[in-house]
N, C-alpha and C positions, 0 to 999 in steps of 0.2 A: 314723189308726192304721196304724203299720207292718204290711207286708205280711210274714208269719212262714212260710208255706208256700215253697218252693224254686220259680222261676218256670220253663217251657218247656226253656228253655236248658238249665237249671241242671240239669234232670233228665235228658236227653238225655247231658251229659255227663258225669252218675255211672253210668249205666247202660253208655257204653262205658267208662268205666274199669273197671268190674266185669269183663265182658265179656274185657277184655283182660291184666286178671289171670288170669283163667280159663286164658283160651288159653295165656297164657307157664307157668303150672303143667303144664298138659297138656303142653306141648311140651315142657320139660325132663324132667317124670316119661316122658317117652314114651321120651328118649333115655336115661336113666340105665337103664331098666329090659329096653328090646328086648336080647335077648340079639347080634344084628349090630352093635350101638351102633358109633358113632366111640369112645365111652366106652370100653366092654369090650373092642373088640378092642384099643386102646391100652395096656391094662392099668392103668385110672386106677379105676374099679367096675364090681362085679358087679350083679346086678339086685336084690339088699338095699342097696347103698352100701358094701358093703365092697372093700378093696384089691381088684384081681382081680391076677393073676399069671399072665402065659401062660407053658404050661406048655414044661419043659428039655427037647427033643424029637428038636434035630439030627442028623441021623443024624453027623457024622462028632464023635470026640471033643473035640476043641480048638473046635469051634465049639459045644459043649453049656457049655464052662468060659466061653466067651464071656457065650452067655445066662446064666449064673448073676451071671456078673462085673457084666454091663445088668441084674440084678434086683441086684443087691447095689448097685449106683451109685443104683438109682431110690430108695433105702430107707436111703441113706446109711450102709451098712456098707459102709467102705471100704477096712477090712483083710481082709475077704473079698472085697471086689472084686476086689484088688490079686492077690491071693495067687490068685486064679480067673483074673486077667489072664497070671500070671507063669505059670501050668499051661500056658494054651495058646502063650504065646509057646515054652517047653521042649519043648513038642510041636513046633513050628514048626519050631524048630531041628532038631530029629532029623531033620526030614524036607527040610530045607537051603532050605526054602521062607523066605527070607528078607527077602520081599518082604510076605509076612503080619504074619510078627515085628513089622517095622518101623512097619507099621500097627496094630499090638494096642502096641505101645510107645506110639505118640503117643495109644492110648484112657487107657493107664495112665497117663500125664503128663497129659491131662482130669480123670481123677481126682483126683489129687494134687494140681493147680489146683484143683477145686471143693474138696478137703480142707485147701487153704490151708497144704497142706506143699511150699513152695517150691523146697530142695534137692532132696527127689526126683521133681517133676517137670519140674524143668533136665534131671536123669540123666535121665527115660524120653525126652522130648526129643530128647536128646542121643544117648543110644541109636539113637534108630530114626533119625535125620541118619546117625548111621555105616552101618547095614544100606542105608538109599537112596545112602550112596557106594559099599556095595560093589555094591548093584545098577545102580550107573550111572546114578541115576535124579535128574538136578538139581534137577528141579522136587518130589520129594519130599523131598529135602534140605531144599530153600527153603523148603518148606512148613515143615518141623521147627524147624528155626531161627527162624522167624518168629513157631511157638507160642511159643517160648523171650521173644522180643520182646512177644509180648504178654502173657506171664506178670507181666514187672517193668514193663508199661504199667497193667496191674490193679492192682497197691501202689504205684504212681506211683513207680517207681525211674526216669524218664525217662530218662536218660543210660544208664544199662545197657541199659535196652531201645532202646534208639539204635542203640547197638553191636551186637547182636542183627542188629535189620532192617537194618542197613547190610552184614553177613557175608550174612545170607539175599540181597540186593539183587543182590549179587556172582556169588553160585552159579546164578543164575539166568538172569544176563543176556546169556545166548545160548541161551534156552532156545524150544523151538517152542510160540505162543500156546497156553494152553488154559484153562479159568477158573481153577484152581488158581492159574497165574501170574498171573494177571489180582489174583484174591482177595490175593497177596503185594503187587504194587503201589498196591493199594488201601491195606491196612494200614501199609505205609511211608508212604504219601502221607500218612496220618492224623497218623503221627508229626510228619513236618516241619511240620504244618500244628498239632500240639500246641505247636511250638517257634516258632512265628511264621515258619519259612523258608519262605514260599509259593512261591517259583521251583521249591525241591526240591519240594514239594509237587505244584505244578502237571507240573512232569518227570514224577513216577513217578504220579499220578492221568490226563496222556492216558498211560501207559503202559500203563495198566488201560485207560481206553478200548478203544485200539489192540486190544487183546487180544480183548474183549469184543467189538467190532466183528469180529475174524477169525473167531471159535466164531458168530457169530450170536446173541447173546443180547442179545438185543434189552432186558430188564428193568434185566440190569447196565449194558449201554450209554445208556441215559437215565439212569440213578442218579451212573453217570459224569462224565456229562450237566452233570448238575444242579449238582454236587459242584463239577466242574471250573467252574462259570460264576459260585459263589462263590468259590473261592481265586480267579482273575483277578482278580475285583472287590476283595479282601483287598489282593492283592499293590498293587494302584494305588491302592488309600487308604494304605497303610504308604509307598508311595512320593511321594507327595503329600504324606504328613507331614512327610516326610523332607527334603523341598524345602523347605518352610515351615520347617522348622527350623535347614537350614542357611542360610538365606534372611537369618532375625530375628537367625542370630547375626554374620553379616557387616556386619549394620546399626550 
């Protein structure tokens, strides 16, 4: 006669899976509901589960139109973002601080990216590339430029975004290490490495090394690392093929 009861084992481990059901309900109701949460102060819930919103507070004005602009972006209202965005850049302006502009310009072109309105996050882009020339600032240039690059590498416009990271490539390249730079030869390195040029690729990936190794950041320099020791290996298999193929056609 079969044995129908659950044997030693068997009970041992329904009782820890109970067990550990338990616990993972505990530990999540624990975080959803302390009011210190990583949750709450995030502004993801409150201790019902509803949106929480930290509250518009800053003391100065244009960074109050900021936080409206980051609640309006989290909630996907984008023409209040925008139009919250465009307040404190007109603030900025008045007060010749054009160095902020240019950075609320590139939050407004995030936007417009995550809005999938293309043309006018070229222009916020493109914008704040001009307030980092007048600040003199190459490497925020590069940077501007280089969102522009990865705006038409998101809709696979590859060739336009080429063009992009090759102008950002340019404006930079005498510029003093810092990750910013580092993060621009990264992202070009991507590109050549989307187009099958691993030479160009490997070029501006130690370029980001290089960089990475000057700031000390030891996280990005093994990602580098890593990065760089697959395109080598890329580039010497495409050239290996390459032999072989000119190889069979001389036969």
């Amino acid at each position: 006669m079969p044995n129908s009861f659950p044997n030693k084992t068997q009970i041992i481990l329904i009782i820890s899976l109970i067990l550990l059901i338990g616990v993972s309900i505990g530990f999540n109701k624990f975080n959803i509901s302390k009011d210190n949460s990583v949750l709450s102060r995030n502004g993801a819930a409150d201790e019902n589960g509803n949106f929480y919103k930290p509250p518009i507070d800053a003391d100065d004005e244009a960074d109050r139109f900021i936080q409206k602009a980051s609640e309006n972006y989290f909630f996907h209202e984008f023409a209040k973002g925008a139009e919250n965005y465009r307040q404190a850049i007109a603030i900025f302006e008045s007060r010749k601080d054009f160095h902020r502009a240019a950075k609320i310009y590139e939050s407004l072109g995030d936007l417009y990216k995550f809005a999938h309105d293309v043309k006018e996050a070229e222009s916020s882009y493109l914008k704040a590339a001009d307030y980092h020339t007048q600040n003199k600032n190459p490497v925020g240039k590069g940077r501007s430029l280089k969102q522009v690059g990865d705006l038409y590498m998101e809709i696979e416009q590859i060739e336009t975004a080429g063009e992009w990271y090759r102008k950002s490539g340019q404006v930079v390249k005498n510029a003093s290490p810092n990750r910013e730079l580092a993060k621009i030869y990264e992202a070009i390195g991507y590109y050549y490495w989307k187009i099958n040029d691993y030479t160009q690729a490997e070029k501006n990936f130690s370029q980001a090394l290089e960089a990475f190794a000057v700031i000390k950041d030891q996280m990005g320099y093994d990602h580098m690392a890593s990065i760089l020791a697959m395109v080598k290996k890329k580039r010497k298999s495409a050239a290996l093929s390459r032999q072989g193929l000119e190889t069979r056609k001389a036969l």
